[in-house]
C-alpha positions in Angstrom: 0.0 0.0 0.0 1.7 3.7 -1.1 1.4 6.2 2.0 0.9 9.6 0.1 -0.1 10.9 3.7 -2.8 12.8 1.6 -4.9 13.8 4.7 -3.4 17.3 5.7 -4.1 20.0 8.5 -2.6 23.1 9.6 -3.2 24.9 13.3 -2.3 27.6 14.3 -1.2 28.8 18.3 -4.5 29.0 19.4 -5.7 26.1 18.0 -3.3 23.3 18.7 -3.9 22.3 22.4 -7.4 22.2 21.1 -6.9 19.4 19.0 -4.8 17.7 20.6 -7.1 17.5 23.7 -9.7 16.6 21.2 -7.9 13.4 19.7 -6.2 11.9 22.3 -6.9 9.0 23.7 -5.7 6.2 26.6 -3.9 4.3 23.6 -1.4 7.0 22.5 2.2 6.9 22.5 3.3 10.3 21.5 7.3 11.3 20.3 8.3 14.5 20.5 11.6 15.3 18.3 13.2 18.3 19.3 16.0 20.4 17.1 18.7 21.6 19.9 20.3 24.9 18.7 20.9 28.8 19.3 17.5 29.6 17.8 15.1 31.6 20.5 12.5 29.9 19.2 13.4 26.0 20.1 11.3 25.8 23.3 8.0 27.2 22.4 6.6 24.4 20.7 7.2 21.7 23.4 6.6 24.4 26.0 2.8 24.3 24.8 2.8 20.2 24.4 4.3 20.0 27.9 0.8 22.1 29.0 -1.7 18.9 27.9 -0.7 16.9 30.5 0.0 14.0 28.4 3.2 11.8 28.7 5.4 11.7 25.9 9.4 10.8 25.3 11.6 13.5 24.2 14.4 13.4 21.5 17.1 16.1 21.7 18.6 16.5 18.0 22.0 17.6 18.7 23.8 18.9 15.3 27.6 18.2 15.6 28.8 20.6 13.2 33.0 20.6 13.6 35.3 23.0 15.8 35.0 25.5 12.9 31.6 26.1 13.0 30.6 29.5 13.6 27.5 28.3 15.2 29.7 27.9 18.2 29.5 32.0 18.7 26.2 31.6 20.4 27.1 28.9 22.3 25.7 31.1 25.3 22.2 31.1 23.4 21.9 27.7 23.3 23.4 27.1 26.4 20.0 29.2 27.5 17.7 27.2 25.5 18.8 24.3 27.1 18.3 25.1 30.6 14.7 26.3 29.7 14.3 23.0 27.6 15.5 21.1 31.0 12.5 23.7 33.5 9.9 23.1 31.2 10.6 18.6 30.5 11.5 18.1 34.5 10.1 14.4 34.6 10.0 13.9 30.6 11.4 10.6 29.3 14.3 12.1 27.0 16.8 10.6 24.5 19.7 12.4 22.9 20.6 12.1 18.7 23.7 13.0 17.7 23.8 14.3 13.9 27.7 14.5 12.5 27.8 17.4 9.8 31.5 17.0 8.5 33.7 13.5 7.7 37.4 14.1 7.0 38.7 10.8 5.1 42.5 11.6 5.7 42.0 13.3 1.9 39.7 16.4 1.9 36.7 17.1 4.4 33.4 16.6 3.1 29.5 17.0 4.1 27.7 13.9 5.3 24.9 15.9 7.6 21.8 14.7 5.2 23.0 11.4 4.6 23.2 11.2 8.4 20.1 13.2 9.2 18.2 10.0 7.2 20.7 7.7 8.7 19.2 8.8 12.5 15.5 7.6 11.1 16.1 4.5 9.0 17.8 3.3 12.1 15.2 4.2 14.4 12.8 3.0 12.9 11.8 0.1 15.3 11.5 2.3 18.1 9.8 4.8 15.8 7.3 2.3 14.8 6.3 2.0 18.7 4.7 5.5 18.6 0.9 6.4 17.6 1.7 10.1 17.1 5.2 11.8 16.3 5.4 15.1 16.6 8.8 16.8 15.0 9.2 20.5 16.0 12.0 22.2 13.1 11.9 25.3 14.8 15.9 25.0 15.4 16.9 22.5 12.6 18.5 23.6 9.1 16.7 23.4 6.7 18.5 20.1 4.7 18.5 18.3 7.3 14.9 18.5 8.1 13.5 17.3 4.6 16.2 14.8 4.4 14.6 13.4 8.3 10.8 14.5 7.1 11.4 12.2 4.0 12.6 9.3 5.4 9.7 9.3 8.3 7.1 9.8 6.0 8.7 6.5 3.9 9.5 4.5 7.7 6.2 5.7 9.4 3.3 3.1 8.9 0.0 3.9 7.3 -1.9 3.9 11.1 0.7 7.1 12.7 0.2 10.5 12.2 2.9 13.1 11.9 2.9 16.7 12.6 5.3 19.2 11.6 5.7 22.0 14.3 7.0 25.5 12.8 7.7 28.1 15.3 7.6 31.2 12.5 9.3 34.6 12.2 10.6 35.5 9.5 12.1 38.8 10.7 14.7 36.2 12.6 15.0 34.3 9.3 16.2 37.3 7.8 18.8 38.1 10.4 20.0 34.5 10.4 22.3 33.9 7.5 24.8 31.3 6.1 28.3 31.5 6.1 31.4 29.8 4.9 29.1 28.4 2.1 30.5 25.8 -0.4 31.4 26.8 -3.6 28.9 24.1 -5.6 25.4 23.1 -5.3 24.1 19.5 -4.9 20.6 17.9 -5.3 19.8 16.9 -1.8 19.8 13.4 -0.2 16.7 11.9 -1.1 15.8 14.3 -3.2 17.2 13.8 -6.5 16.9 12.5 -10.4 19.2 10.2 -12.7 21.2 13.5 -14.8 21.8 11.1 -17.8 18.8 12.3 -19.5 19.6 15.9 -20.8 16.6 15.6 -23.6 14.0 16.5 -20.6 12.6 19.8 -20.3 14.1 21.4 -17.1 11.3 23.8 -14.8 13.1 25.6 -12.0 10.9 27.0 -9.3 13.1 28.7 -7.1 11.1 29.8 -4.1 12.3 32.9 -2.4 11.8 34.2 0.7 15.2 36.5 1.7 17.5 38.6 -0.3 20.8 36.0 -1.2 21.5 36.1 -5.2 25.4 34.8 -4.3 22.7 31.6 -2.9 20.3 31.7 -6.0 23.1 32.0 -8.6 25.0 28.7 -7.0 21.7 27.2 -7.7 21.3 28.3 -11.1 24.9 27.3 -12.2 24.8 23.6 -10.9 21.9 23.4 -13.3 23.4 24.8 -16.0 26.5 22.5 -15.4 25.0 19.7 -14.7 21.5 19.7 -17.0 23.5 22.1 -19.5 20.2 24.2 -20.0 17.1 25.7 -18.2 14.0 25.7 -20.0 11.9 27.6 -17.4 11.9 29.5 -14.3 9.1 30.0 -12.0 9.9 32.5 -9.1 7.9 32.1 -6.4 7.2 34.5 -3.6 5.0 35.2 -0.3 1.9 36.5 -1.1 0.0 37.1 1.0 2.5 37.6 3.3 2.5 39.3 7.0 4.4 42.1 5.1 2.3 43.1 2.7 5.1 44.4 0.8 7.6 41.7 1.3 7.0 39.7 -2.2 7.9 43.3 -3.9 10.9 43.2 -1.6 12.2 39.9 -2.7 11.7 40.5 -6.1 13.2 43.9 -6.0 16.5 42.0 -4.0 16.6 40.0 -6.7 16.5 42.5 -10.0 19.0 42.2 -11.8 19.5 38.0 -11.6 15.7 37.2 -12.8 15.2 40.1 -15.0 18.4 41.4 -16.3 20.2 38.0 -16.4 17.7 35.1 -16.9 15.3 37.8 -18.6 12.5 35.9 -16.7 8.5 36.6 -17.9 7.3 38.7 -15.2 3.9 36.1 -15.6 6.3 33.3 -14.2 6.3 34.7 -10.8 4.1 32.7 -8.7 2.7 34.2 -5.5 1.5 31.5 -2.6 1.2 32.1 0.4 3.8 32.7 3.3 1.6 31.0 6.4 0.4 28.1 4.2 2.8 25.3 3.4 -1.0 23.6 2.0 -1.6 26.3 -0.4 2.0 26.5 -1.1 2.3 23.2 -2.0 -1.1 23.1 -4.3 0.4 26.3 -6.1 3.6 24.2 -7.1 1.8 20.9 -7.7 -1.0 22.3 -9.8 1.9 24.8 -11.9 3.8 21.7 -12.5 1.4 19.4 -14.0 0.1 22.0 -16.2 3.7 22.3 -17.5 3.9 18.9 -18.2 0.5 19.1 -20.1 1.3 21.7 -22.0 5.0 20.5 -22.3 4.4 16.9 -23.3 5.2 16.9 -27.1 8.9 18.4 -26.2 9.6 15.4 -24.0 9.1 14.4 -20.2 9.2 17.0 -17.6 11.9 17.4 -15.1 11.3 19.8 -12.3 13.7 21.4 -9.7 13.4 23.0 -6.8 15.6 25.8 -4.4 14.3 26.5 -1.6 15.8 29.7 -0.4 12.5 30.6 2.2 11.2 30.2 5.5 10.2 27.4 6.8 7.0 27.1 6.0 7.0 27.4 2.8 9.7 24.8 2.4 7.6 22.6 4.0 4.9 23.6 1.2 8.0 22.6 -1.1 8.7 19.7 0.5 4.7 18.6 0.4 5.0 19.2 -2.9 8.1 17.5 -4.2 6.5 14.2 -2.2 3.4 14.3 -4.5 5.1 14.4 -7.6 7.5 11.2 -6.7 4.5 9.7 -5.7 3.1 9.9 -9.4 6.2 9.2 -10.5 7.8 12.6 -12.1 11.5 13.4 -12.0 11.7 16.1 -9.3 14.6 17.3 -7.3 15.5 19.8 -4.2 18.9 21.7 -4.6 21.1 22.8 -1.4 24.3 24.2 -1.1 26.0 23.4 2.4 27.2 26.5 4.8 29.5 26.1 8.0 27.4 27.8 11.0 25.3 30.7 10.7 25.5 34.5 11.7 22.7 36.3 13.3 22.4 39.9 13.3 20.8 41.9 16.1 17.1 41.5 16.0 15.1 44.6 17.2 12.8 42.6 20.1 9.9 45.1 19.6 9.3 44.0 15.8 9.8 40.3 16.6 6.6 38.3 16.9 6.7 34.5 16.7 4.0 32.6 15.4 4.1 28.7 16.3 2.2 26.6 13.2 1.6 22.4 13.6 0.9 20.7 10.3 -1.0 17.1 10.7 0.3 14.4 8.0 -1.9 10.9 8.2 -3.3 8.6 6.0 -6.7 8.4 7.3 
Protein backbone atom coordinates (compact mmCIF):
# COMPACT_ATOMS: atom_id res chain seq x y z
CA UNK A 1 0.00 0.00 0.00
CA UNK A 2 1.69 3.69 -1.10
CA UNK A 3 1.39 6.18 1.96
CA UNK A 4 0.93 9.56 0.14
CA UNK A 5 -0.05 10.85 3.67
CA UNK A 6 -2.84 12.83 1.57
CA UNK A 7 -4.89 13.79 4.72
CA UNK A 8 -3.43 17.33 5.71
CA UNK A 9 -4.10 20.01 8.47
CA UNK A 10 -2.56 23.07 9.63
CA UNK A 11 -3.22 24.87 13.29
CA UNK A 12 -2.30 27.60 14.28
CA UNK A 13 -1.23 28.76 18.26
CA UNK A 14 -4.53 28.97 19.44
CA UNK A 15 -5.74 26.08 18.02
CA UNK A 16 -3.26 23.32 18.72
CA UNK A 17 -3.87 22.33 22.38
CA UNK A 18 -7.38 22.15 21.13
CA UNK A 19 -6.92 19.39 18.97
CA UNK A 20 -4.77 17.69 20.60
CA UNK A 21 -7.05 17.45 23.65
CA UNK A 22 -9.66 16.60 21.22
CA UNK A 23 -7.85 13.40 19.67
CA UNK A 24 -6.24 11.91 22.35
CA UNK A 25 -6.85 9.01 23.75
CA UNK A 26 -5.71 6.18 26.65
CA UNK A 27 -3.85 4.31 23.62
CA UNK A 28 -1.44 6.97 22.54
CA UNK A 29 2.22 6.88 22.46
CA UNK A 30 3.32 10.27 21.51
CA UNK A 31 7.26 11.31 20.27
CA UNK A 32 8.33 14.46 20.48
CA UNK A 33 11.56 15.30 18.26
CA UNK A 34 13.19 18.35 19.26
CA UNK A 35 15.96 20.43 17.13
CA UNK A 36 18.69 21.62 19.91
CA UNK A 37 20.30 24.94 18.71
CA UNK A 38 20.86 28.84 19.30
CA UNK A 39 17.46 29.64 17.80
CA UNK A 40 15.11 31.63 20.54
CA UNK A 41 12.48 29.91 19.15
CA UNK A 42 13.36 25.95 20.09
CA UNK A 43 11.35 25.76 23.35
CA UNK A 44 7.97 27.21 22.45
CA UNK A 45 6.59 24.45 20.71
CA UNK A 46 7.22 21.70 23.42
CA UNK A 47 6.61 24.41 26.02
CA UNK A 48 2.77 24.28 24.84
CA UNK A 49 2.77 20.15 24.41
CA UNK A 50 4.31 19.99 27.89
CA UNK A 51 0.78 22.14 28.98
CA UNK A 52 -1.67 18.93 27.86
CA UNK A 53 -0.70 16.90 30.47
CA UNK A 54 0.02 14.01 28.42
CA UNK A 55 3.16 11.76 28.66
CA UNK A 56 5.41 11.67 25.87
CA UNK A 57 9.44 10.80 25.34
CA UNK A 58 11.58 13.48 24.18
CA UNK A 59 14.43 13.36 21.53
CA UNK A 60 17.14 16.13 21.66
CA UNK A 61 18.55 16.52 18.02
CA UNK A 62 22.05 17.56 18.70
CA UNK A 63 23.77 18.92 15.32
CA UNK A 64 27.62 18.17 15.64
CA UNK A 65 28.77 20.55 13.21
CA UNK A 66 32.99 20.56 13.59
CA UNK A 67 35.32 23.04 15.84
CA UNK A 68 35.00 25.50 12.89
CA UNK A 69 31.63 26.13 13.03
CA UNK A 70 30.56 29.49 13.63
CA UNK A 71 27.46 28.32 15.18
CA UNK A 72 29.73 27.90 18.24
CA UNK A 73 29.55 32.01 18.69
CA UNK A 74 26.19 31.57 20.36
CA UNK A 75 27.06 28.94 22.33
CA UNK A 76 25.74 31.09 25.26
CA UNK A 77 22.16 31.06 23.39
CA UNK A 78 21.92 27.70 23.34
CA UNK A 79 23.44 27.06 26.44
CA UNK A 80 19.97 29.19 27.47
CA UNK A 81 17.69 27.16 25.47
CA UNK A 82 18.77 24.32 27.08
CA UNK A 83 18.33 25.13 30.56
CA UNK A 84 14.71 26.34 29.68
CA UNK A 85 14.34 22.97 27.62
CA UNK A 86 15.47 21.14 31.00
CA UNK A 87 12.51 23.70 33.46
CA UNK A 88 9.94 23.13 31.25
CA UNK A 89 10.61 18.63 30.54
CA UNK A 90 11.54 18.15 34.47
CA UNK A 91 10.07 14.42 34.64
CA UNK A 92 10.03 13.90 30.58
CA UNK A 93 11.40 10.62 29.27
CA UNK A 94 14.29 12.07 27.00
CA UNK A 95 16.79 10.58 24.53
CA UNK A 96 19.69 12.39 22.94
CA UNK A 97 20.59 12.12 18.73
CA UNK A 98 23.65 13.03 17.66
CA UNK A 99 23.76 14.30 13.86
CA UNK A 100 27.65 14.50 12.49
CA UNK A 101 27.83 17.41 9.85
CA UNK A 102 31.51 17.00 8.51
CA UNK A 103 33.69 13.45 7.73
CA UNK A 104 37.38 14.11 6.96
CA UNK A 105 38.68 10.79 5.06
CA UNK A 106 42.51 11.62 5.71
CA UNK A 107 42.05 13.30 1.91
CA UNK A 108 39.68 16.41 1.89
CA UNK A 109 36.71 17.11 4.43
CA UNK A 110 33.36 16.64 3.09
CA UNK A 111 29.51 17.01 4.09
CA UNK A 112 27.73 13.89 5.35
CA UNK A 113 24.94 15.86 7.58
CA UNK A 114 21.85 14.71 5.24
CA UNK A 115 23.02 11.42 4.64
CA UNK A 116 23.24 11.17 8.44
CA UNK A 117 20.08 13.23 9.18
CA UNK A 118 18.22 9.99 7.20
CA UNK A 119 20.70 7.74 8.68
CA UNK A 120 19.15 8.77 12.55
CA UNK A 121 15.46 7.64 11.05
CA UNK A 122 16.05 4.54 9.03
CA UNK A 123 17.84 3.32 12.14
CA UNK A 124 15.18 4.24 14.36
CA UNK A 125 12.78 3.01 12.86
CA UNK A 126 11.77 0.15 15.30
CA UNK A 127 11.51 2.27 18.12
CA UNK A 128 9.79 4.78 15.80
CA UNK A 129 7.33 2.27 14.75
CA UNK A 130 6.34 1.98 18.66
CA UNK A 131 4.67 5.52 18.63
CA UNK A 132 0.91 6.40 17.60
CA UNK A 133 1.75 10.15 17.13
CA UNK A 134 5.18 11.78 16.30
CA UNK A 135 5.41 15.13 16.61
CA UNK A 136 8.77 16.83 15.00
CA UNK A 137 9.22 20.51 16.00
CA UNK A 138 12.00 22.17 13.12
CA UNK A 139 11.89 25.26 14.85
CA UNK A 140 15.90 24.98 15.41
CA UNK A 141 16.93 22.51 12.55
CA UNK A 142 18.47 23.56 9.12
CA UNK A 143 16.71 23.40 6.66
CA UNK A 144 18.51 20.08 4.75
CA UNK A 145 18.53 18.35 7.32
CA UNK A 146 14.89 18.49 8.07
CA UNK A 147 13.48 17.35 4.64
CA UNK A 148 16.20 14.79 4.45
CA UNK A 149 14.58 13.44 8.31
CA UNK A 150 10.76 14.53 7.07
CA UNK A 151 11.38 12.17 3.97
CA UNK A 152 12.55 9.27 5.43
CA UNK A 153 9.65 9.33 8.29
CA UNK A 154 7.05 9.79 5.96
CA UNK A 155 8.66 6.54 3.89
CA UNK A 156 9.54 4.51 7.69
CA UNK A 157 6.23 5.67 9.43
CA UNK A 158 3.34 3.08 8.88
CA UNK A 159 -0.04 3.95 7.27
CA UNK A 160 -1.93 3.94 11.09
CA UNK A 161 0.67 7.10 12.69
CA UNK A 162 0.23 10.46 12.25
CA UNK A 163 2.85 13.14 11.87
CA UNK A 164 2.88 16.74 12.57
CA UNK A 165 5.27 19.23 11.64
CA UNK A 166 5.75 22.05 14.35
CA UNK A 167 7.01 25.53 12.75
CA UNK A 168 7.74 28.05 15.34
CA UNK A 169 7.59 31.20 12.46
CA UNK A 170 9.29 34.63 12.21
CA UNK A 171 10.60 35.54 9.54
CA UNK A 172 12.07 38.84 10.74
CA UNK A 173 14.68 36.23 12.64
CA UNK A 174 15.02 34.31 9.30
CA UNK A 175 16.25 37.26 7.82
CA UNK A 176 18.76 38.07 10.43
CA UNK A 177 20.02 34.53 10.42
CA UNK A 178 22.32 33.87 7.45
CA UNK A 179 24.82 31.28 6.15
CA UNK A 180 28.34 31.45 6.11
CA UNK A 181 31.38 29.84 4.87
CA UNK A 182 29.07 28.35 2.08
CA UNK A 183 30.52 25.76 -0.37
CA UNK A 184 31.37 26.80 -3.59
CA UNK A 185 28.87 24.15 -5.62
CA UNK A 186 25.41 23.11 -5.26
CA UNK A 187 24.12 19.52 -4.93
CA UNK A 188 20.63 17.94 -5.34
CA UNK A 189 19.84 16.93 -1.83
CA UNK A 190 19.76 13.44 -0.15
CA UNK A 191 16.75 11.93 -1.10
CA UNK A 192 15.80 14.28 -3.23
CA UNK A 193 17.19 13.83 -6.55
CA UNK A 194 16.92 12.54 -10.42
CA UNK A 195 19.23 10.18 -12.73
CA UNK A 196 21.23 13.48 -14.84
CA UNK A 197 21.75 11.09 -17.78
CA UNK A 198 18.76 12.29 -19.48
CA UNK A 199 19.57 15.92 -20.82
CA UNK A 200 16.59 15.62 -23.64
CA UNK A 201 14.03 16.51 -20.63
CA UNK A 202 12.58 19.84 -20.29
CA UNK A 203 14.15 21.40 -17.12
CA UNK A 204 11.30 23.82 -14.78
CA UNK A 205 13.14 25.62 -12.00
CA UNK A 206 10.89 27.03 -9.31
CA UNK A 207 13.12 28.75 -7.14
CA UNK A 208 11.10 29.79 -4.07
CA UNK A 209 12.33 32.88 -2.44
CA UNK A 210 11.85 34.16 0.73
CA UNK A 211 15.19 36.46 1.68
CA UNK A 212 17.45 38.64 -0.31
CA UNK A 213 20.79 36.02 -1.25
CA UNK A 214 21.47 36.07 -5.16
CA UNK A 215 25.41 34.85 -4.31
CA UNK A 216 22.71 31.60 -2.90
CA UNK A 217 20.27 31.70 -5.97
CA UNK A 218 23.06 31.96 -8.61
CA UNK A 219 25.05 28.69 -7.04
CA UNK A 220 21.73 27.16 -7.65
CA UNK A 221 21.28 28.32 -11.11
CA UNK A 222 24.95 27.30 -12.18
CA UNK A 223 24.75 23.61 -10.86
CA UNK A 224 21.91 23.36 -13.32
CA UNK A 225 23.43 24.84 -15.99
CA UNK A 226 26.54 22.50 -15.35
CA UNK A 227 24.95 19.66 -14.71
CA UNK A 228 21.51 19.72 -16.99
CA UNK A 229 23.52 22.07 -19.46
CA UNK A 230 20.19 24.16 -19.99
CA UNK A 231 17.15 25.75 -18.22
CA UNK A 232 13.99 25.69 -20.02
CA UNK A 233 11.91 27.59 -17.43
CA UNK A 234 11.88 29.52 -14.27
CA UNK A 235 9.14 30.02 -11.97
CA UNK A 236 9.91 32.49 -9.11
CA UNK A 237 7.93 32.08 -6.44
CA UNK A 238 7.22 34.53 -3.56
CA UNK A 239 4.97 35.19 -0.26
CA UNK A 240 1.94 36.46 -1.05
CA UNK A 241 0.01 37.06 0.96
CA UNK A 242 2.54 37.62 3.33
CA UNK A 243 2.54 39.29 6.99
CA UNK A 244 4.41 42.09 5.07
CA UNK A 245 2.31 43.10 2.70
CA UNK A 246 5.07 44.41 0.78
CA UNK A 247 7.61 41.70 1.25
CA UNK A 248 6.99 39.74 -2.18
CA UNK A 249 7.94 43.31 -3.94
CA UNK A 250 10.93 43.25 -1.62
CA UNK A 251 12.15 39.92 -2.70
CA UNK A 252 11.70 40.50 -6.11
CA UNK A 253 13.17 43.87 -6.00
CA UNK A 254 16.55 42.05 -4.04
CA UNK A 255 16.62 39.95 -6.75
CA UNK A 256 16.48 42.50 -9.97
CA UNK A 257 19.01 42.25 -11.82
CA UNK A 258 19.48 38.02 -11.58
CA UNK A 259 15.67 37.23 -12.80
CA UNK A 260 15.22 40.11 -14.98
CA UNK A 261 18.38 41.40 -16.29
CA UNK A 262 20.22 38.03 -16.45
CA UNK A 263 17.70 35.06 -16.88
CA UNK A 264 15.34 37.78 -18.58
CA UNK A 265 12.48 35.90 -16.66
CA UNK A 266 8.50 36.63 -17.87
CA UNK A 267 7.32 38.67 -15.24
CA UNK A 268 3.87 36.13 -15.60
CA UNK A 269 6.30 33.34 -14.18
CA UNK A 270 6.34 34.74 -10.81
CA UNK A 271 4.07 32.72 -8.71
CA UNK A 272 2.74 34.20 -5.53
CA UNK A 273 1.54 31.46 -2.60
CA UNK A 274 1.22 32.06 0.43
CA UNK A 275 3.80 32.72 3.28
CA UNK A 276 1.60 31.00 6.35
CA UNK A 277 0.38 28.09 4.25
CA UNK A 278 2.80 25.26 3.36
CA UNK A 279 -1.05 23.56 2.05
CA UNK A 280 -1.58 26.25 -0.43
CA UNK A 281 1.97 26.52 -1.13
CA UNK A 282 2.33 23.21 -1.99
CA UNK A 283 -1.07 23.08 -4.27
CA UNK A 284 0.36 26.34 -6.11
CA UNK A 285 3.59 24.17 -7.06
CA UNK A 286 1.83 20.86 -7.71
CA UNK A 287 -1.05 22.26 -9.80
CA UNK A 288 1.91 24.80 -11.88
CA UNK A 289 3.82 21.65 -12.47
CA UNK A 290 1.39 19.41 -13.97
CA UNK A 291 0.07 21.99 -16.23
CA UNK A 292 3.75 22.30 -17.47
CA UNK A 293 3.90 18.93 -18.17
CA UNK A 294 0.48 19.12 -20.05
CA UNK A 295 1.26 21.75 -22.02
CA UNK A 296 5.04 20.54 -22.33
CA UNK A 297 4.39 16.88 -23.32
CA UNK A 298 5.19 16.88 -27.06
CA UNK A 299 8.87 18.44 -26.23
CA UNK A 300 9.61 15.40 -23.97
CA UNK A 301 9.09 14.44 -20.16
CA UNK A 302 9.22 16.97 -17.64
CA UNK A 303 11.86 17.43 -15.09
CA UNK A 304 11.30 19.77 -12.27
CA UNK A 305 13.65 21.42 -9.71
CA UNK A 306 13.39 23.05 -6.75
CA UNK A 307 15.59 25.80 -4.39
CA UNK A 308 14.26 26.46 -1.59
CA UNK A 309 15.82 29.65 -0.40
CA UNK A 310 12.55 30.63 2.22
CA UNK A 311 11.15 30.22 5.48
CA UNK A 312 10.18 27.37 6.85
CA UNK A 313 6.95 27.12 6.01
CA UNK A 314 7.04 27.37 2.76
CA UNK A 315 9.69 24.82 2.35
CA UNK A 316 7.62 22.57 3.96
CA UNK A 317 4.95 23.56 1.16
CA UNK A 318 7.99 22.61 -1.12
CA UNK A 319 8.66 19.67 0.51
CA UNK A 320 4.73 18.64 0.43
CA UNK A 321 5.04 19.17 -2.87
CA UNK A 322 8.13 17.51 -4.19
CA UNK A 323 6.47 14.23 -2.19
CA UNK A 324 3.42 14.30 -4.49
CA UNK A 325 5.09 14.45 -7.58
CA UNK A 326 7.51 11.22 -6.73
CA UNK A 327 4.47 9.71 -5.72
CA UNK A 328 3.14 9.94 -9.36
CA UNK A 329 6.18 9.15 -10.54
CA UNK A 330 7.83 12.58 -12.13
CA UNK A 331 11.50 13.43 -11.97
CA UNK A 332 11.70 16.12 -9.30
CA UNK A 333 14.59 17.26 -7.31
CA UNK A 334 15.50 19.78 -4.22
CA UNK A 335 18.87 21.72 -4.57
CA UNK A 336 21.05 22.77 -1.37
CA UNK A 337 24.30 24.18 -1.09
CA UNK A 338 25.99 23.36 2.42
CA UNK A 339 27.25 26.45 4.83
CA UNK A 340 29.52 26.09 8.01
CA UNK A 341 27.41 27.83 11.03
CA UNK A 342 25.32 30.72 10.66
CA UNK A 343 25.49 34.48 11.68
CA UNK A 344 22.65 36.28 13.26
CA UNK A 345 22.41 39.85 13.28
CA UNK A 346 20.78 41.94 16.09
CA UNK A 347 17.12 41.46 16.04
CA UNK A 348 15.08 44.58 17.24
CA UNK A 349 12.81 42.62 20.14
CA UNK A 350 9.89 45.09 19.57
CA UNK A 351 9.27 43.97 15.79
CA UNK A 352 9.83 40.27 16.65
CA UNK A 353 6.64 38.32 16.86
CA UNK A 354 6.74 34.52 16.69
CA UNK A 355 4.01 32.60 15.36
CA UNK A 356 4.10 28.75 16.30
CA UNK A 357 2.17 26.56 13.18
CA UNK A 358 1.57 22.39 13.62
CA UNK A 359 0.86 20.65 10.34
CA UNK A 360 -1.01 17.07 10.68
CA UNK A 361 0.29 14.40 8.00
CA UNK A 362 -1.88 10.93 8.17
CA UNK A 363 -3.30 8.63 5.99
CA UNK A 364 -6.68 8.39 7.29
Amino acid sequence: MKKEWRNRQVFSQDKIIEFFSADHSSNKRYLYILGMGFDNRMCDGVQQFVKLGFPFTLWKIFLDEGAASHSHLYQNESCSNRKLLESITQGITSEEKHIMFWQNDGHSVRSVAEINASKMIINSSVELNTFTDIIIDISALPQALYLCMLNMLLARCNENQKIYIIVNENYTIDLKTTPVEIDEFAHEMQGFSVPTDDLESVLIWFPVLGETNPILLKKHYEYLISSSKHVDEICPVVPFPAVDVRRADKILKGYRKELFSDWKIDKKNIIYASETSPLLVCKSLYSTSMHYRKVLCPLGECRFVFSAITSKLMSIGVFLAVYDLKNDGINVSILNVNNKGYRIKQVDEKNVENSLTCLLLSNS
